[in-house]
C-alpha positions, -999 to +999 in steps of 0.1 A: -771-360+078-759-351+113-729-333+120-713-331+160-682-310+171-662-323+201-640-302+222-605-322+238-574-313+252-543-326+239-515-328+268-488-343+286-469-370+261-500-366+237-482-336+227-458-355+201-486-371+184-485-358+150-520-346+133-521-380+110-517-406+140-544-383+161-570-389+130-561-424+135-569-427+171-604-413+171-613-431+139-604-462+159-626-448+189-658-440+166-649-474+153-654-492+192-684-466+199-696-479+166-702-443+155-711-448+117-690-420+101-703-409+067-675-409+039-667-389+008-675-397-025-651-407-054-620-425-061-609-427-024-633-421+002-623-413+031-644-405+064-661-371+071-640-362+101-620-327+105-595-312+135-597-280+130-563-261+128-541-288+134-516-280+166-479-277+159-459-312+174-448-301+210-479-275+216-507-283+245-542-276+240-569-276+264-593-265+233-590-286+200-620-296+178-633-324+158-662-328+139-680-357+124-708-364+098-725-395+109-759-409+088-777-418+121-779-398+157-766-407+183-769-396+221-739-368+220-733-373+261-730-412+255-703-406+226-682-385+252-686-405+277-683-438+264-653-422+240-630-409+271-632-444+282-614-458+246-591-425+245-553-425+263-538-403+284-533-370+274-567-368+248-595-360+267-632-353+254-646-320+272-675-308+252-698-318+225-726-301+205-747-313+181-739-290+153-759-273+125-751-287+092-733-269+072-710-267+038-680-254+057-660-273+084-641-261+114-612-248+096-628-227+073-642-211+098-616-201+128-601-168+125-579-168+160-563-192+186-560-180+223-523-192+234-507-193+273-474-190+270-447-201+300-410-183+286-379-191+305-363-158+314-329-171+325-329-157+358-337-122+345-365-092+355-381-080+326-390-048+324-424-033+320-410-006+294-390-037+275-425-056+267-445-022+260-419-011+237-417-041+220-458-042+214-460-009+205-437-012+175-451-004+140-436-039+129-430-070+146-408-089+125-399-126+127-379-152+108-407-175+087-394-201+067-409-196+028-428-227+020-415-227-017-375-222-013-371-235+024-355-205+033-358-182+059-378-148+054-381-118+072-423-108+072-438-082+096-465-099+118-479-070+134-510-070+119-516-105+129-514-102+164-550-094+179-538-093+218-504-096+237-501-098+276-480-104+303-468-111+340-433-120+356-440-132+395-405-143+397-371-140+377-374-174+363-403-171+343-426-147+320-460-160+312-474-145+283-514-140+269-521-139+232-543-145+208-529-144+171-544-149+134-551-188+134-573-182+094-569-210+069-549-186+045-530-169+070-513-181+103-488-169+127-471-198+147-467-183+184-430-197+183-421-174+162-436-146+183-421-158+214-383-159+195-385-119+182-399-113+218-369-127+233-344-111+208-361-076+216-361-077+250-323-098+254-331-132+272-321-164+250-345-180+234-348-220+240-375-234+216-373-268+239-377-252+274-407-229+264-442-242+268-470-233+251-503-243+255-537-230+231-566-226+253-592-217+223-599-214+193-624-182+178-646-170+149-651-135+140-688-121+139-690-084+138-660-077+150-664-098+185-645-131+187-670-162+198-652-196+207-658-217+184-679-245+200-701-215+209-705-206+174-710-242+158-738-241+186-760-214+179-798-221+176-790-254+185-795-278+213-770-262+237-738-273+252-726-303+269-699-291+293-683-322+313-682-316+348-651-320+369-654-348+395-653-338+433 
C-alpha cells in the first residue's frame, strides 16, 4: 500500500465549491492521471481519499490537504505536475510527499489551523488597548449555533484560541493573525471570532465583506505545532515544494 499527501490552495471562485463537489473533481483528476486509488471494503466502497478539515464555503486556503492510498507507486512530482494541468482555476497542487502509512488520516491528526484575516473597519482606528483588552479577557464568548436544536448558544472559546494578532495600516482595514483549535472533536470557526471581536471593540460586523484565508494546518508534538505536511513527512523521502516560475 502506498499512501501520498498533497498540499493545494483553494482561491478565487474555487471558494464556493462545497467539500462534496471538491472530492469530485480530484477523483476525476486521479481518474485522467490514471492514479489507481485503493477503495474500502464492504457494502459500498468508496475510494481511499481524505481532505483533511474540510474549509467552510466562502474561506480561501493556501494550505489544504489530501491524501490518497493507491496499490502501485507512482512518481509523486509527475502526479503534481501532470494533476495542475487537469485542475481549474482556483485549485492548485503545491506540495506532495510520499507519506508513511498509517491507521489514521489527516483529520485525525490536525490539532490547529493558521488563519489571515482582512476585517472591514468602517472607516474607523482601532485602538491598541480595544484589541489587548479584548484578548486578555478570561472569556471570549461567541454565538455557536447547537448542532442538535438549531439554536444559538452562548460557549466561551477562550481556551480554544492558541494565538491572536494584529495590524491596522489604514482606517479601512484590520488584518488579523490567528491560529485556533481546528481538532476533529472540537473546532472553533474563525467567523465566529471575528463577530465577538467586532462587537467588543464597536465596528459592524459584515460576514460578506470579511475575508478570510487559512494559510496551514498543524499537529501537536510536545507541545510545538509542526505543519502538517511536515509531519506526514517525517523519516521519509522529503518534500516536493513547487517552485514559482520567474
Amino acid at each position: 500500500m502506498n499512501r501520498y499527501v498533497f498540499r493545494f490552495t483553494k482561491t478565487g471562485s474555487m471558494r464556493f465549491i462545497s467539500h462534496l463537489d471538491l472530492q469530485r473533481l480530484f477523483r476525476r483528476m486521479f481518474k485522467r492521471l490514471e492514479v489507481e486509488l485503493m477503495y474500502s471494503k464492504g457494502y459500498n466502497p468508496h475510494p481511499k481519499m481524505n481532505i483533511a478539515q474540510p474549509l467552510s464555503l466562502g474561506f480561501e486556503s493556501n494550505s489544504e490537504y489530501l491524501e490518497i492510498e493507491t496499490e502501485k507507486s507512482y512518481d509523486i512530482i509527475d502526479m503534481i505536475k501532470r494533476g495542475n494541468e487537469a485542475l481549474t482555476e482556483g485549485i492548485v497542487l503545491t506540495a506532495g510527499i510520499e507519506a508513511v502509512p498509517s491507521p489514521k488520516n489527516l483529520s485525525s491528526i490536525v490539532e490547529y489551523a493558521e488563519y489571515a484575516v482582512c476585517l472591514p473597519t468602517g472607516g474607523l482606528l482601532i485602538s491598541n488597548e480595544a484589541l489587548d483588552y479584548f484578548n486578555s479577557q478570561k472569556s471570549i464568548i461567541v454565538n455557536k449555533r447547537d448542532k442538535k436544536t438549531k439554536k444559538k448558544v452562548e460557549k466561551d472559546v477562550k481556551h480554544l484560541i492558541y494565538r491572536l494578532t494584529w495590524t491596522q495600516t489604514d482606517e479601512n482595514e484590520l488584518r488579523i493573525h490567528t491560529i485556533l483549535r481546528a481538532a476533529s472533536n472540537e473546532v472553533l470557526n474563525p467567523m465566529l471570532l471575528m463577530e465577538a471581536l467586532c462587537e467588543s471593540v464597536g465596528i459592524s460586523f459584515e460576514q460578506e465583506t470579511c475575508r478570510i484565508v487559512r494559510t496551514d494546518l498543524y499537529c501537536l508534538e510536545d507541545g510545538i505545532l509542526i505543519p502538517l505536511l511536515d509531519f506526514c513527512g517525517s523519516g521519509k523521502e522529503g518534500l516536493y515544494e513547487k517552485r514559482k516560475e520567474k
